[in-house]
Each structure stands twice: as structure tokens, then as C-alpha cells.
N, C-alpha and C positions, 0 to 999 in steps of 0.2 A: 426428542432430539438427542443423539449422543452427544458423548464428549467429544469436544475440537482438540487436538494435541496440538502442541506449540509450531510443529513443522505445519501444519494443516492449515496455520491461520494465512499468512504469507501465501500467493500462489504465484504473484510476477511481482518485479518492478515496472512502473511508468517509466519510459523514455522518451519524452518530447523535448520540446525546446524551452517550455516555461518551466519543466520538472528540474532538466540539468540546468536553469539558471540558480533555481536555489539550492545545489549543492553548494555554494560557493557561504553561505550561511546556517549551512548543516542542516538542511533541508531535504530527506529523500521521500519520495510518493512507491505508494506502492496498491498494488491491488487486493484487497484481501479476500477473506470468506465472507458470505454477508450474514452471516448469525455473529464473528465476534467483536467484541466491546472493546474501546481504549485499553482496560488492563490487560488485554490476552493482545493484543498487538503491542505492546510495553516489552509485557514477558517472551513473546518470541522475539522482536529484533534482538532485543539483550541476550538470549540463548543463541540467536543462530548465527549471531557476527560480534564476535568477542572482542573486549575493550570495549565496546559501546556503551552509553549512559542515555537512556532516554529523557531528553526535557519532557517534552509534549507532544502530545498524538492529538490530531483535528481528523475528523472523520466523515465523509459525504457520502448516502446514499443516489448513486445514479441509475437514472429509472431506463430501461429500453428504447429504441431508436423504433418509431412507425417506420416500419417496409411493407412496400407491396409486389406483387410478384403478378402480374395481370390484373384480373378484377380479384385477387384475394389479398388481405392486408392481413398483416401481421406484426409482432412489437420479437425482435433482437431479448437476451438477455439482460436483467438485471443485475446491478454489479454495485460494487463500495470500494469504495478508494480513502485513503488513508495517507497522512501527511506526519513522515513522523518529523523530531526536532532534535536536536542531537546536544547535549551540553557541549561548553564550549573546550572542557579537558578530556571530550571524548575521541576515541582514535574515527577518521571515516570510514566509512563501508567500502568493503575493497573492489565489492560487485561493481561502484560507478565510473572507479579510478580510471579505466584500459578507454571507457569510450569517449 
């Protein structure tokens, strides 16, 4: 396994309806890589959007979607999502502000 660099851990934010309800509790989702751990999603949000203090990171591995395509079946991508928590003296992320 190489090394993951702090920009590598992050690859989107989540945007639905349940994600931006909990910005309003400093709540942002986001999608990561699925080899990193709470601490390398800590150390990036804090390096890539300044003023932030991370509380807490919860983390869920989500497994592929069965598709089929005729008679051949097959499974979608695996993926990790990641819920970070924001202290309360911390500035918000400016990525969620505009939508």
C-alpha cells in the first residue's frame, strides 16, 4: 500500500438532503478513500479548509449496488463515507456555503 497524502484522502462532498440538513449542527459528509482512518480524515479536513477544528469523524464503509445488465449481474463500486463534526468555535466550510 503506498502512502495516502492529506489531499488524496478527501475525493467529494456528499450533497443530499439529509447531509445539508446537518450543516446547520456543523455536520459535513463527505466521500473519502477507503484505505483512510479517522486520524488522516482529521488531518486533512484541518489542512484543506483553514480555521476548522475537527470534533469528531464517524465513518461507514458502503458496500456496491447488485446491477444487472441482461442475464449478467454485477456489483457497482465500493465506497466510505465519512461524517465529519466541527467544534463549535470552529469557522464553516466554505465549499457548502454558495449551495
Amino acid at each position: 500500500m503506498a502512502a495516502i497524502n492529506y489531499y488524496d484522502v478527501i475525493l467529494k462532498p456528499v450533497v443530499t438532503e439529509k447531509s445539508m440538513a446537518g450543516m446547520g449542527e456543523k455536520k459535513y459528509t463527505f466521500l473519502v478513500h477507503p484505505e483512510a482512518n479517522k486520524t488522516m480524515i482529521k488531518e486533512a479536513v484541518e489542512k484543506m479548509f483553514d480555521g476548522t477544528k475537527v470534533k469528531n469523524v464517524n465513518t461507514m464503509n458502503l458496500d456496491g449496488k447488485k446491477k444487472r445488465r441482461g442475464l449478467v449481474y454485477g456489483r457497482t463500486a465500493k465506497s466510505k463515507k465519512a461524517i465529519v463534526t466541527l467544534t463549535e468555535d470552529s469557522k464553516d466550510i466554505e465549499l457548502f456555503t454558495g449551495l
